[in-house]
C-alpha positions in Angstrom: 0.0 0.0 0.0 2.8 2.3 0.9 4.7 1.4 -2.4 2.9 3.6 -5.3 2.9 6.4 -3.2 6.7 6.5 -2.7 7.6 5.6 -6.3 5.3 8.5 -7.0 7.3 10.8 -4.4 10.3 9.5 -5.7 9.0 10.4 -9.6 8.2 14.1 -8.7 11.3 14.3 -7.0 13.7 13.4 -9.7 11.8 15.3 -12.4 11.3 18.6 -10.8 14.6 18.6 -8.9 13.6 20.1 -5.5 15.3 17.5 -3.3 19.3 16.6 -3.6 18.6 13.5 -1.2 15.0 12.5 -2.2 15.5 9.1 0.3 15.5 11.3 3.3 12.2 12.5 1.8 10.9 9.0 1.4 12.1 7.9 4.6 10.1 10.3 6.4 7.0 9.8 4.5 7.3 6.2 5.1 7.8 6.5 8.5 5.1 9.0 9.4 2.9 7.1 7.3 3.7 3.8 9.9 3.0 5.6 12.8 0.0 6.9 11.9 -1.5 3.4 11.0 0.4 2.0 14.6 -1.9 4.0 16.4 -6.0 3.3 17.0 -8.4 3.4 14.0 -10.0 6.5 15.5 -6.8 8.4 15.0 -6.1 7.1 11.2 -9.8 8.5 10.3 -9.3 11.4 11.9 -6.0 12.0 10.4 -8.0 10.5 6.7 -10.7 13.3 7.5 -8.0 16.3 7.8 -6.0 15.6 4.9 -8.9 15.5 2.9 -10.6 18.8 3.9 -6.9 19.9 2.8 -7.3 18.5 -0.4 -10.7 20.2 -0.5 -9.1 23.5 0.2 -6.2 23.4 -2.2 -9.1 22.5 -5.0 -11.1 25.5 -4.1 -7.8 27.8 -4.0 -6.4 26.6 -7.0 -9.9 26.9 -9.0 -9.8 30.8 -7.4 -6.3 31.3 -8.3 -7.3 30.1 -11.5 -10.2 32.5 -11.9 -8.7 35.9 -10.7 -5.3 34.6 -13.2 -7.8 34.6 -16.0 -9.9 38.2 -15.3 -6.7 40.2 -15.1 -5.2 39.5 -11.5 -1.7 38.4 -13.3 1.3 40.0 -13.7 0.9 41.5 -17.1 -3.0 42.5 -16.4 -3.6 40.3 -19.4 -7.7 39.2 -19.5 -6.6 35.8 -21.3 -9.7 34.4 -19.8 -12.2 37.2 -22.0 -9.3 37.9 -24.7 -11.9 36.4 -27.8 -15.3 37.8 -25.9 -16.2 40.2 -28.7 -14.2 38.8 -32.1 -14.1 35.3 -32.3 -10.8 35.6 -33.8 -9.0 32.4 -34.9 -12.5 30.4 -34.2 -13.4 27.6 -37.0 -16.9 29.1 -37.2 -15.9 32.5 -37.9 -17.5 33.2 -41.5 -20.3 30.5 -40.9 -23.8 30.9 -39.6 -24.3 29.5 -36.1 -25.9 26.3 -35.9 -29.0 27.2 -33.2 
């Protein structure tokens, strides 16, 4: 059970470079990831139940983030969100009628 996710720790690792000693990394995981399941069932689901209200949170920042990045709120105050509202410039349907 512990496998995929360390040879998917270890993947991100050596592709984006952070880490110089990615075993300390995987060491650590592993380890926390033991004593969390040595302990009573009660304290696994309510460790379960956290990390997944985190997960919640970083979806509903990220889909923000993504939102305000697409109005203007970047550095170059560029609207690529709206950038095609008014001319549908580049679009396949451009000299056609619409179909509805």
């Amino acid at each position: 059970m512990i496998f995929p996710l360390l040879l998917s720790v270890r993947v991100v690792l050596y592709f984006t470079g952070k880490c110089e000693v990615p075993s300390v990394v995987l060491v650590v995981m592993s380890c926390l990831n033991r004593i969390i399941n040595l302990f009573a069932v009660k304290w696994y689901g309510e460790s379960e139940f956290w990390l997944s209200s985190g997960k919640l949170l970083l979806i509903l920042m990220l889909f923000c983030f993504t939102f305000v990045t697409m109005v203007g709120g970047n550095p170059k105050h560029d609207a690529y969100g709206f950038r095609y509202w008014r001319e549908p410039v580049g679009l396949p349907f451009k000299d056609q009628t619409y179909p509805y």
